[in-house]
PyMOL Python script that loads the backbone (N, CA, C, O; Angstrom):
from pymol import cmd

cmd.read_pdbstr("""\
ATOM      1  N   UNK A   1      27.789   9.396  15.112  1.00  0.00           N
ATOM      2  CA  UNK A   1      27.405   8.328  16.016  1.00  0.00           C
ATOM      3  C   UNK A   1      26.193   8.774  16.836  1.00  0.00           C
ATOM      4  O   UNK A   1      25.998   9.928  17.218  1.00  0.00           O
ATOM      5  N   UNK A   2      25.479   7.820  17.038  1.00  0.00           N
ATOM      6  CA  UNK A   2      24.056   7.989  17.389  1.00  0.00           C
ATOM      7  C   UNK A   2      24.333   8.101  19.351  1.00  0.00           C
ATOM      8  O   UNK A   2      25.484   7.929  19.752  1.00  0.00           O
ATOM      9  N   UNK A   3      23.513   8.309  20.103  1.00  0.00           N
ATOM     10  CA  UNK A   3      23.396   8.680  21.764  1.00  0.00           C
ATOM     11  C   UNK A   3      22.912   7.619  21.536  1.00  0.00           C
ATOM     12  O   UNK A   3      22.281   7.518  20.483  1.00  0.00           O
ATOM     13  N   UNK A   4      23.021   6.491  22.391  1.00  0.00           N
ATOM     14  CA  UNK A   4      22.796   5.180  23.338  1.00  0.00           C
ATOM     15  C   UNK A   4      21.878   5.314  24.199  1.00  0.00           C
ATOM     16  O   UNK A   4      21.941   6.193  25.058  1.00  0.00           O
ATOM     17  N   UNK A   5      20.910   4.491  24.113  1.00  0.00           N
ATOM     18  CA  UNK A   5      19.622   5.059  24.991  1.00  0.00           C
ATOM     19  C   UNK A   5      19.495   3.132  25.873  1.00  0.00           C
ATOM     20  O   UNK A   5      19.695   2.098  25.237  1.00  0.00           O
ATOM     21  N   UNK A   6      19.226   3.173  26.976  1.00  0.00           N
ATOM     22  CA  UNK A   6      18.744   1.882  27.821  1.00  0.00           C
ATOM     23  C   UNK A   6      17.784   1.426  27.206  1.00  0.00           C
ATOM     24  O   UNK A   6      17.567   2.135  26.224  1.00  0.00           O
ATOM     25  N   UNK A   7      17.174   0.692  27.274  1.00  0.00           N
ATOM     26  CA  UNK A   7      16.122  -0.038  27.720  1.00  0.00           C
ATOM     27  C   UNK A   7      15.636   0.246  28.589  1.00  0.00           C
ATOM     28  O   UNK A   7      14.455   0.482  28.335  1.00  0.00           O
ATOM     29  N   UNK A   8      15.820   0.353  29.383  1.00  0.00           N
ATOM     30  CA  UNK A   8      15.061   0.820  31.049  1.00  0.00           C
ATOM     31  C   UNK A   8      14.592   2.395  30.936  1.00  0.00           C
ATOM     32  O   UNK A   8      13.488   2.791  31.312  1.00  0.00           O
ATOM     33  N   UNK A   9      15.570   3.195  30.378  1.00  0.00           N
ATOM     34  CA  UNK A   9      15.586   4.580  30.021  1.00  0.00           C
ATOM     35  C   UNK A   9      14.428   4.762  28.833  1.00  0.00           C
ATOM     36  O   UNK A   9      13.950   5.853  28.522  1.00  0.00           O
ATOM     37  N   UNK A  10      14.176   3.861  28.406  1.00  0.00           N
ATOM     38  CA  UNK A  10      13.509   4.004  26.846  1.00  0.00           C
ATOM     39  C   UNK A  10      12.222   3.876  27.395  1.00  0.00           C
ATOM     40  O   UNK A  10      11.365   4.752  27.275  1.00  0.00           O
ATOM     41  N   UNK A  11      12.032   2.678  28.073  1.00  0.00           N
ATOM     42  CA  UNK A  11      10.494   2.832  28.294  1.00  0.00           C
ATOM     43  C   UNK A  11      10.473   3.409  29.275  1.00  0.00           C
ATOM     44  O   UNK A  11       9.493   2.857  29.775  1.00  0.00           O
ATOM     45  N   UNK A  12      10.899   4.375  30.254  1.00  0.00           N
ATOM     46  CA  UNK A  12      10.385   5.487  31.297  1.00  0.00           C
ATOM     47  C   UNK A  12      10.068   6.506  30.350  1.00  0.00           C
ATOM     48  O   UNK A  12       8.899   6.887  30.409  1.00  0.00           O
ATOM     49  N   UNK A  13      10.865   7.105  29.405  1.00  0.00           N
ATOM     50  CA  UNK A  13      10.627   7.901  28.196  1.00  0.00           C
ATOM     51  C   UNK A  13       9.010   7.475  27.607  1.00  0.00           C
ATOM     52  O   UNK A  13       8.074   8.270  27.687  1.00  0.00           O
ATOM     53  N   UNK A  14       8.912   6.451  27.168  1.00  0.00           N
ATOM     54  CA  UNK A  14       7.590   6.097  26.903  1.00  0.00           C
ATOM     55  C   UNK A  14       6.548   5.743  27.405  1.00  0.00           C
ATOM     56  O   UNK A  14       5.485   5.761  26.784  1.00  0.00           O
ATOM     57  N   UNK A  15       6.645   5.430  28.396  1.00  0.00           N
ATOM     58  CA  UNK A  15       5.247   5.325  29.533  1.00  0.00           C
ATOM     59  C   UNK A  15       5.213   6.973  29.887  1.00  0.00           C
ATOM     60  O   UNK A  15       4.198   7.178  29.222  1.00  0.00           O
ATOM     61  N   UNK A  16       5.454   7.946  30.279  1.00  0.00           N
ATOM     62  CA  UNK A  16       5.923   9.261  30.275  1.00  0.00           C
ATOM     63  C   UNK A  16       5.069   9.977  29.043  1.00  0.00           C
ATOM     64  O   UNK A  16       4.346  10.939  29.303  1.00  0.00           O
ATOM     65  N   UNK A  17       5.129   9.716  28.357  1.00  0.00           N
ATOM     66  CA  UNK A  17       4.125  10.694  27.243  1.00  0.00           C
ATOM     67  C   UNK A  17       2.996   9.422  26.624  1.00  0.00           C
ATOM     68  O   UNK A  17       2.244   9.764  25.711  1.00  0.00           O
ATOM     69  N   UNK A  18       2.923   8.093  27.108  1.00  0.00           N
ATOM     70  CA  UNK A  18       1.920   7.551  27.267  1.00  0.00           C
ATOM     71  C   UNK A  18       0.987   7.500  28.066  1.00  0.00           C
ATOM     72  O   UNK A  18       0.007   6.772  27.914  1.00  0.00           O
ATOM     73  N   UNK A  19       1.200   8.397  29.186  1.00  0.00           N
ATOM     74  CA  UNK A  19       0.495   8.449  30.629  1.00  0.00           C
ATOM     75  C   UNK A  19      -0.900   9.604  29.675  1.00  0.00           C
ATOM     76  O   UNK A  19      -2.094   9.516  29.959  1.00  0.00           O
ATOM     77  N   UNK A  20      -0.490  10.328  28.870  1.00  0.00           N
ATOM     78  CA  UNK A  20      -1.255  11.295  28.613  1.00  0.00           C
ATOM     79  C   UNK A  20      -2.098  10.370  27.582  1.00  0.00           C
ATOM     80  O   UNK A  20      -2.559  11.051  26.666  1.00  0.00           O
ATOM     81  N   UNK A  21      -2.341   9.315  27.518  1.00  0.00           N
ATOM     82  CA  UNK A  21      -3.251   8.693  26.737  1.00  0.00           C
ATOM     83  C   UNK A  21      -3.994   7.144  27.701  1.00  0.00           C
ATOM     84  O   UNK A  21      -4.831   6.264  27.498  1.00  0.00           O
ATOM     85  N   UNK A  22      -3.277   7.467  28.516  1.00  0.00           N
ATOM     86  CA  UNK A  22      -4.168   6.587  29.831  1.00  0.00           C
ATOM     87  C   UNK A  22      -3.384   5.059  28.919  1.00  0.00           C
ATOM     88  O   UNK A  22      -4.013   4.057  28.581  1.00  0.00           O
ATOM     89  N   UNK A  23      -2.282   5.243  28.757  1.00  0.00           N
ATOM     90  CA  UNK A  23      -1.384   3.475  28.538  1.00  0.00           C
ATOM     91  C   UNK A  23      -0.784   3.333  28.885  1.00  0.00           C
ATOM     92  O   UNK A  23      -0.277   4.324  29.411  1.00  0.00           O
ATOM     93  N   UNK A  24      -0.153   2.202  29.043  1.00  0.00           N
ATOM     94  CA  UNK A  24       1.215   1.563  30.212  1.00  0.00           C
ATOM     95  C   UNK A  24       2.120   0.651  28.994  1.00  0.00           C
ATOM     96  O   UNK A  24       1.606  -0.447  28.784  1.00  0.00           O
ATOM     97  N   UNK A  25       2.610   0.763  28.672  1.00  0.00           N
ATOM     98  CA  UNK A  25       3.908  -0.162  28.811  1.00  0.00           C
ATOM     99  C   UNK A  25       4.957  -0.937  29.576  1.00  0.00           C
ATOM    100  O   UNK A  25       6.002  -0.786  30.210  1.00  0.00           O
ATOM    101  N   UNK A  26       3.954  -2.001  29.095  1.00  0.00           N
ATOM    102  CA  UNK A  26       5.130  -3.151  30.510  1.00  0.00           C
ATOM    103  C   UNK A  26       6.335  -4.293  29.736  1.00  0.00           C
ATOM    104  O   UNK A  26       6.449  -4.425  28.518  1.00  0.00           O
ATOM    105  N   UNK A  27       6.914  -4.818  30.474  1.00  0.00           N
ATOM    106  CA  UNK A  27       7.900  -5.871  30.157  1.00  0.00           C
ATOM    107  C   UNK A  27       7.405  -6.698  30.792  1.00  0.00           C
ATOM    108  O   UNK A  27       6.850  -6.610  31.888  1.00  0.00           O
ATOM    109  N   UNK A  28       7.620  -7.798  29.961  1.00  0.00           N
ATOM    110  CA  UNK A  28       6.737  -9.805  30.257  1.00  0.00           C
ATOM    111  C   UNK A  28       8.064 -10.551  30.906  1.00  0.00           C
ATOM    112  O   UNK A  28       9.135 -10.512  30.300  1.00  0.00           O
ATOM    113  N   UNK A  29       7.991 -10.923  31.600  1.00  0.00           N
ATOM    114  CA  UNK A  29       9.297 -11.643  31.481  1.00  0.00           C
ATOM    115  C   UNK A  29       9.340 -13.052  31.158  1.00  0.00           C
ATOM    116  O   UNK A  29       8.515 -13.953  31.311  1.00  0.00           O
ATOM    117  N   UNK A  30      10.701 -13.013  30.592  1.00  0.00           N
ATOM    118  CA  UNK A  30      10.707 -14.588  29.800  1.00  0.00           C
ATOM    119  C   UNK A  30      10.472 -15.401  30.389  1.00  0.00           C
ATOM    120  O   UNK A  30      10.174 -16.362  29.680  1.00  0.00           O
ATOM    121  N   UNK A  31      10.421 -15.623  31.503  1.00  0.00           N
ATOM    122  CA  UNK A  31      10.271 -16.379  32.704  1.00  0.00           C
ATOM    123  C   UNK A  31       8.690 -17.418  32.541  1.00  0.00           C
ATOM    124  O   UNK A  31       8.289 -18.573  32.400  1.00  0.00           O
ATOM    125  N   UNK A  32       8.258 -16.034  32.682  1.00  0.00           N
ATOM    126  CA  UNK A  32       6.394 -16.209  32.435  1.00  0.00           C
ATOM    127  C   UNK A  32       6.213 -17.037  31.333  1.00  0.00           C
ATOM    128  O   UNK A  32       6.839 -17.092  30.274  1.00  0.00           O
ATOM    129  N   UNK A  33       4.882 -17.927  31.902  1.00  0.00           N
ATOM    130  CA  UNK A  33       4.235 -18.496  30.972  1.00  0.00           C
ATOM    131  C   UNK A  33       3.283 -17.653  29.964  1.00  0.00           C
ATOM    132  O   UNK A  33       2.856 -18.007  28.865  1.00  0.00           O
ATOM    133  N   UNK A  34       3.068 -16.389  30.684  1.00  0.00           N
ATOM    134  CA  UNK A  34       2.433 -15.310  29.185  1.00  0.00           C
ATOM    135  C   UNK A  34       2.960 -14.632  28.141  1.00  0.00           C
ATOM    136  O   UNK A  34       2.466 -13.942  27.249  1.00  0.00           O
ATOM    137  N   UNK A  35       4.454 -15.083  28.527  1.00  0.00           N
ATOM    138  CA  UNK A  35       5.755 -14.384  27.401  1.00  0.00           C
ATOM    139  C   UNK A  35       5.310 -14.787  26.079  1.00  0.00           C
ATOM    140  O   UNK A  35       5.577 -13.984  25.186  1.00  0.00           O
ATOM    141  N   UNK A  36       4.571 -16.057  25.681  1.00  0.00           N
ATOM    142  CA  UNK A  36       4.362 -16.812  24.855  1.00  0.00           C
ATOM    143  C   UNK A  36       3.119 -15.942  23.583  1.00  0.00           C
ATOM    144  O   UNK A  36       3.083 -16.015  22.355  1.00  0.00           O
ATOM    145  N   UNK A  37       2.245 -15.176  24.562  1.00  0.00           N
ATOM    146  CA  UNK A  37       1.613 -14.618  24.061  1.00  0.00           C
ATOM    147  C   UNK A  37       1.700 -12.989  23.968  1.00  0.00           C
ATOM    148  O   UNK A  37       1.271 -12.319  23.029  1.00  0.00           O
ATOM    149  N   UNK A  38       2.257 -12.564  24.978  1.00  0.00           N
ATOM    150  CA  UNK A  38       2.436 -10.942  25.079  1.00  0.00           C
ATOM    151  C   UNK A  38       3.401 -10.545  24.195  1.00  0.00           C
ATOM    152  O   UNK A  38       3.393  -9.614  23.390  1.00  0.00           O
ATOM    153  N   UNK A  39       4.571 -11.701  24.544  1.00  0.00           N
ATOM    154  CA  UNK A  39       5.821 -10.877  23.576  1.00  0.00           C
ATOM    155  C   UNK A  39       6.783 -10.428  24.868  1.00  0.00           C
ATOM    156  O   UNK A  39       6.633 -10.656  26.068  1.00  0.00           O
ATOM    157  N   UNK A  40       7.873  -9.673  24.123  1.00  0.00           N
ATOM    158  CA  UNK A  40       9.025  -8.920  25.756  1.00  0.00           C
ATOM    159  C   UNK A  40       8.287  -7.816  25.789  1.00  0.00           C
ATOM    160  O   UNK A  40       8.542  -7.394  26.918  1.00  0.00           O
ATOM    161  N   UNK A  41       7.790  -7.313  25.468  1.00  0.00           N
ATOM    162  CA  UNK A  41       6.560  -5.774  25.799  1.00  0.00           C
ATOM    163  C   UNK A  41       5.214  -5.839  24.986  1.00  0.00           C
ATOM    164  O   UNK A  41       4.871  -6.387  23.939  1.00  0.00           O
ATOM    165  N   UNK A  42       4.586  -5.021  25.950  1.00  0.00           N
ATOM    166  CA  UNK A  42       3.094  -5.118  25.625  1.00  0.00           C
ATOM    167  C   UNK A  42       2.385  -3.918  26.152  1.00  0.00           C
ATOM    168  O   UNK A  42       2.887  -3.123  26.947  1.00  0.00           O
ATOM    169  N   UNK A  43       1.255  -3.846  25.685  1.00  0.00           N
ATOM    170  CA  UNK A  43       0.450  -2.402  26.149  1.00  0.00           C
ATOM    171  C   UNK A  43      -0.258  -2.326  26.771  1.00  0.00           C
ATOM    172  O   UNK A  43      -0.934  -3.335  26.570  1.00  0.00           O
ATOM    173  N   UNK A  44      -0.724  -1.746  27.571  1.00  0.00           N
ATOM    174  CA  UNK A  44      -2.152  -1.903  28.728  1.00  0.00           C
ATOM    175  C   UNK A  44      -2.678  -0.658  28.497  1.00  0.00           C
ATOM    176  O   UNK A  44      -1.930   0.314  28.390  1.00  0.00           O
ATOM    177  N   UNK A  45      -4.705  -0.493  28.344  1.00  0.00           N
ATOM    178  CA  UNK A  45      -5.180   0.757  28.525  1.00  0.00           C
ATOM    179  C   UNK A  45      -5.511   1.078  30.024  1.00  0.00           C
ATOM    180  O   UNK A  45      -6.429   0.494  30.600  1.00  0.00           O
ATOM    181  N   UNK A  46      -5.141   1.530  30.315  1.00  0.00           N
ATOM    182  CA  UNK A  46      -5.374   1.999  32.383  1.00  0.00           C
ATOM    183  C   UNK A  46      -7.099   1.561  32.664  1.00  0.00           C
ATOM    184  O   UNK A  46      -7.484   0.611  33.346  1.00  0.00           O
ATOM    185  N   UNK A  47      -7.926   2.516  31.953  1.00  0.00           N
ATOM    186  CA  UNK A  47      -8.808   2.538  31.805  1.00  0.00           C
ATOM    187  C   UNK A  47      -9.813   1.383  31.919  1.00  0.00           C
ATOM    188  O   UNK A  47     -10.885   1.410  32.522  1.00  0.00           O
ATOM    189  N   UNK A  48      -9.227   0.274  31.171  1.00  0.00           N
ATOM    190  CA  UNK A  48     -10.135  -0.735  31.063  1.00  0.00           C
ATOM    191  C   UNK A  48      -9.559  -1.766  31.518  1.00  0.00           C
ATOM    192  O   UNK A  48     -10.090  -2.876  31.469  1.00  0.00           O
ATOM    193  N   UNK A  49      -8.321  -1.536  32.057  1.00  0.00           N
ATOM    194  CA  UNK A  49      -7.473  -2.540  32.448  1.00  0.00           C
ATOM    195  C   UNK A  49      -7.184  -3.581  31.728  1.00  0.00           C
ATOM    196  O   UNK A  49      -7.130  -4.708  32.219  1.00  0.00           O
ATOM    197  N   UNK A  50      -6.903  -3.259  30.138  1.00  0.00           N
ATOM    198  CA  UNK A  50      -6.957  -4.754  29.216  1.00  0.00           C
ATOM    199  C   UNK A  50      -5.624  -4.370  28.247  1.00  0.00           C
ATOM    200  O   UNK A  50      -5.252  -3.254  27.882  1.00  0.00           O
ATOM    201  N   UNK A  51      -5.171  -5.403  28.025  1.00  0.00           N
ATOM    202  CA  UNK A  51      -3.904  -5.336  27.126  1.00  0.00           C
ATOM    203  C   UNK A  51      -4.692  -5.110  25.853  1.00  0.00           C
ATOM    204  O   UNK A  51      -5.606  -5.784  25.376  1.00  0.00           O
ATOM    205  N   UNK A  52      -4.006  -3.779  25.331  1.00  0.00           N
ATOM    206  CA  UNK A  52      -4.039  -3.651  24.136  1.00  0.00           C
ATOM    207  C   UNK A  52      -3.320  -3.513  22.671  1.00  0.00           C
ATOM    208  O   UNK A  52      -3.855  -2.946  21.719  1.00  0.00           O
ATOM    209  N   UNK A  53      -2.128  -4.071  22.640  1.00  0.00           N
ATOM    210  CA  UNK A  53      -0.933  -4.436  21.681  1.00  0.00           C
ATOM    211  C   UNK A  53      -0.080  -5.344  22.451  1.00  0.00           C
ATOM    212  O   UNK A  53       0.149  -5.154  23.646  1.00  0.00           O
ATOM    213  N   UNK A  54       0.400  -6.343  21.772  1.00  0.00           N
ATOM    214  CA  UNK A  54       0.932  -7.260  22.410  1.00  0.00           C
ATOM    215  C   UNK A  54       2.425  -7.670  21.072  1.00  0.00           C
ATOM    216  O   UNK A  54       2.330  -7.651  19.844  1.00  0.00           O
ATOM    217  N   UNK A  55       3.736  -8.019  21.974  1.00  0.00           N
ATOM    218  CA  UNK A  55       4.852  -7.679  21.195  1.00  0.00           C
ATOM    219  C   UNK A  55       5.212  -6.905  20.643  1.00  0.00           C
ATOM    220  O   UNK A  55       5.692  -7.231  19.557  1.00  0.00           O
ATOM    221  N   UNK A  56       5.222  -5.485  20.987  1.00  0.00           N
ATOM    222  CA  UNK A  56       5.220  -4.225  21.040  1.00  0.00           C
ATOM    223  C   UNK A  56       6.746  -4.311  20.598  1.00  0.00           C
ATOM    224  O   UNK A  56       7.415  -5.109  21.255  1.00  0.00           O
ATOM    225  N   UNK A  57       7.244  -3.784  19.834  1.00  0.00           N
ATOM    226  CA  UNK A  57       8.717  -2.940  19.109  1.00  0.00           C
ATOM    227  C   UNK A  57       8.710  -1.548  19.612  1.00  0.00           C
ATOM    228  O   UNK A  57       8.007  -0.602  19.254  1.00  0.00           O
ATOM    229  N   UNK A  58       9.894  -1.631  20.765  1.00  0.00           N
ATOM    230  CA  UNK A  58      10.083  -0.885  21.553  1.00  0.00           C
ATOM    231  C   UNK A  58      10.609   0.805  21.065  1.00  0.00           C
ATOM    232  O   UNK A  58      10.167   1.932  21.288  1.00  0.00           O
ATOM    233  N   UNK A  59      11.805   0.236  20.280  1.00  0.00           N
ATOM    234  CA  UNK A  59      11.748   1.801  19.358  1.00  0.00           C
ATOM    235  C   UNK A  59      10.683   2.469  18.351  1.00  0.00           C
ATOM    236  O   UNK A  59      10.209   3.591  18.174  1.00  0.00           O
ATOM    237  N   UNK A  60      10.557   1.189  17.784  1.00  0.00           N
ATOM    238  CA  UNK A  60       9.324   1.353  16.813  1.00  0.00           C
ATOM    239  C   UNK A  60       8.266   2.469  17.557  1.00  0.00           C
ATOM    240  O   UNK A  60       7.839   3.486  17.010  1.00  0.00           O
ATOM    241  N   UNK A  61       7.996   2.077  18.758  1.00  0.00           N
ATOM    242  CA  UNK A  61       7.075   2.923  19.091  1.00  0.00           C
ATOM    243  C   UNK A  61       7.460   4.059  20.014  1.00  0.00           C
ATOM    244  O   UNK A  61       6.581   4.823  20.411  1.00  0.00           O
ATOM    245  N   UNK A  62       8.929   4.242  20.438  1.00  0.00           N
ATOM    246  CA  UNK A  62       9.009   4.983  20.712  1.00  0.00           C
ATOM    247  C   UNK A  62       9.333   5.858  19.748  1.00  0.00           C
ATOM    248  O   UNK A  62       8.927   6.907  20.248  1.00  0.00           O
ATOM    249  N   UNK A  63      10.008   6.272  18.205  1.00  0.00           N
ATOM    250  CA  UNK A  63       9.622   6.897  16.824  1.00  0.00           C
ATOM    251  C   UNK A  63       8.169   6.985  16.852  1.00  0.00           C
ATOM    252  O   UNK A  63       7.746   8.123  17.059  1.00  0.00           O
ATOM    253  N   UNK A  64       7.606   6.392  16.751  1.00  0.00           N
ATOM    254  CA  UNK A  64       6.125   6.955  16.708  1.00  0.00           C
ATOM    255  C   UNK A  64       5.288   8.338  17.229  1.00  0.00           C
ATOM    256  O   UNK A  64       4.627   9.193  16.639  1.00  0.00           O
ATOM    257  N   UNK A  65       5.729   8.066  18.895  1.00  0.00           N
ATOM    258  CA  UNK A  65       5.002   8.964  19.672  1.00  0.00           C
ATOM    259  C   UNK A  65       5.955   9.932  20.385  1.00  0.00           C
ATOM    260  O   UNK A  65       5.673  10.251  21.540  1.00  0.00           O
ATOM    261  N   UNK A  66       7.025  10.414  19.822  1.00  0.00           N
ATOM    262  CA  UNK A  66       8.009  11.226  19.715  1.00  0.00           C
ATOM    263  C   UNK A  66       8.696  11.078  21.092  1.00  0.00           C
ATOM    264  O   UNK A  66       8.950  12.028  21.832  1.00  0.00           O
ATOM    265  N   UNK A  67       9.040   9.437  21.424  1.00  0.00           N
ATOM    266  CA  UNK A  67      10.018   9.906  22.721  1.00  0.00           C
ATOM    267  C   UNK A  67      11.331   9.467  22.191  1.00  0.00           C
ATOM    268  O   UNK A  67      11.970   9.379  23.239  1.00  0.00           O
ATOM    269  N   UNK A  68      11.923   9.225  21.497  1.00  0.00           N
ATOM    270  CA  UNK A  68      13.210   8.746  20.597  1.00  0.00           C
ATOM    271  C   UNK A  68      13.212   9.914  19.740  1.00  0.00           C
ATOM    272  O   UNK A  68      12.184  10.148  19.105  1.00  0.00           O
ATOM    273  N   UNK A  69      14.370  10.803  19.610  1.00  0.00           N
ATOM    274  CA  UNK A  69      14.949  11.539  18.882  1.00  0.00           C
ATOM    275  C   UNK A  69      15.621  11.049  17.856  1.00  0.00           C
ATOM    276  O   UNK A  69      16.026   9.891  17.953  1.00  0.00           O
ATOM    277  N   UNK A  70      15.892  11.813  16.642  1.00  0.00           N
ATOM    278  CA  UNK A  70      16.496  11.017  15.443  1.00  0.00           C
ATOM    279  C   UNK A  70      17.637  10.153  15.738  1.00  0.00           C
ATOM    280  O   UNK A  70      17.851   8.954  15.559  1.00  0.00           O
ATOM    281  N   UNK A  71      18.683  11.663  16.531  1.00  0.00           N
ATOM    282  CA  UNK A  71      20.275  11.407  16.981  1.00  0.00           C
ATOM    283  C   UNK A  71      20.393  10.424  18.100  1.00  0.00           C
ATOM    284  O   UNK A  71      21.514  10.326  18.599  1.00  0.00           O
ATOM    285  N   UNK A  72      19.247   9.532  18.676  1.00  0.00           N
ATOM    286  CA  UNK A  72      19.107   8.459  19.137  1.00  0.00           C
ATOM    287  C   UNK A  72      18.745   7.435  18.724  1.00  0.00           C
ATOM    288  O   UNK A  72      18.160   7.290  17.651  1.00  0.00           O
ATOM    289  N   UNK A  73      19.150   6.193  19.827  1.00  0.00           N
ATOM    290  CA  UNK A  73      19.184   4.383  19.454  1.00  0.00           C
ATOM    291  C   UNK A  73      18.718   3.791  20.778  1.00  0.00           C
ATOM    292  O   UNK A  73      18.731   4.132  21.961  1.00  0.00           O
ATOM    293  N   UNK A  74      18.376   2.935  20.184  1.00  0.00           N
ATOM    294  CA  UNK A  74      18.603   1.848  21.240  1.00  0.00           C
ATOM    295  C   UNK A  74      19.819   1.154  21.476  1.00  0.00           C
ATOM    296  O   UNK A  74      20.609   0.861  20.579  1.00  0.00           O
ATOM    297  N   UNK A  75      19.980   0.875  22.745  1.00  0.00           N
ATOM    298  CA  UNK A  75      21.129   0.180  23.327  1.00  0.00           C
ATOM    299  C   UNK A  75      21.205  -1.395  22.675  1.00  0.00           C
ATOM    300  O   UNK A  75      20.190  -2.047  22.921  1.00  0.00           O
ATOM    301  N   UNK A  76      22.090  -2.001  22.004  1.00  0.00           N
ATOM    302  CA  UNK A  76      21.828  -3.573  21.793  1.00  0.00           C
ATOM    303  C   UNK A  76      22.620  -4.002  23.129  1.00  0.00           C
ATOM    304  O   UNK A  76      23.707  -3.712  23.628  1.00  0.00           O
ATOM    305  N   UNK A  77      21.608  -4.780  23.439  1.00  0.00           N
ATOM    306  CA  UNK A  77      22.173  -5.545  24.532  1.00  0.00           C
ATOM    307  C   UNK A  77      22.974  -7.321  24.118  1.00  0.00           C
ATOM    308  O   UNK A  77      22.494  -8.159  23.355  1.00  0.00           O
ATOM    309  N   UNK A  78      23.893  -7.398  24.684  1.00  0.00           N
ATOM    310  CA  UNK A  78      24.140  -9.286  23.764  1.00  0.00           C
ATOM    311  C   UNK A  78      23.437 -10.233  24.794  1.00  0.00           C
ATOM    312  O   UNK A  78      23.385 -11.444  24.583  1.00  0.00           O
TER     313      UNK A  78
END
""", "prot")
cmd.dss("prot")
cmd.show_as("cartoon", "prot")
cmd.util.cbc("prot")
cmd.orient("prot")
């Protein structure tokens, strides 16, 4: 059985070794009228202050840039 990881926990993990590339990872909320276009996460470069990936797959990228360990998951939330 896999370790249970938040959501909330997941992207502090990933903004955290994204800081070293000058990016942010944020959450849109559904609420917003920009949910429509961002997605539930999205990317920002610090730098230029401009979104740069939009509907971002949260594990997906946390596998990528090594903040998700194998013997980890994401939490499903219902």
């Amino acid at each position: 059985m896999k370790k249970q990881v938040t959501q909330k926990n997941l992207m502090d993990l990933i903004n955290r070794r994204l800081a070293f590339r000058g990016e942010i990872l944020e959450k849109c909320a559904k609420s917003s009228w920009w949910h429509t276009g961002l997605g539930d996460y999205f990317l920002i470069d610090v730098k230029s202050d401009s979104v740069i990936d939009t509907n971002t797959d949260l594990e997906k990228l946390a596998r990528e840039i090594g903040a998700l360990n194998n013997w980890e998951e994401l939490e499903l939330v219902a």
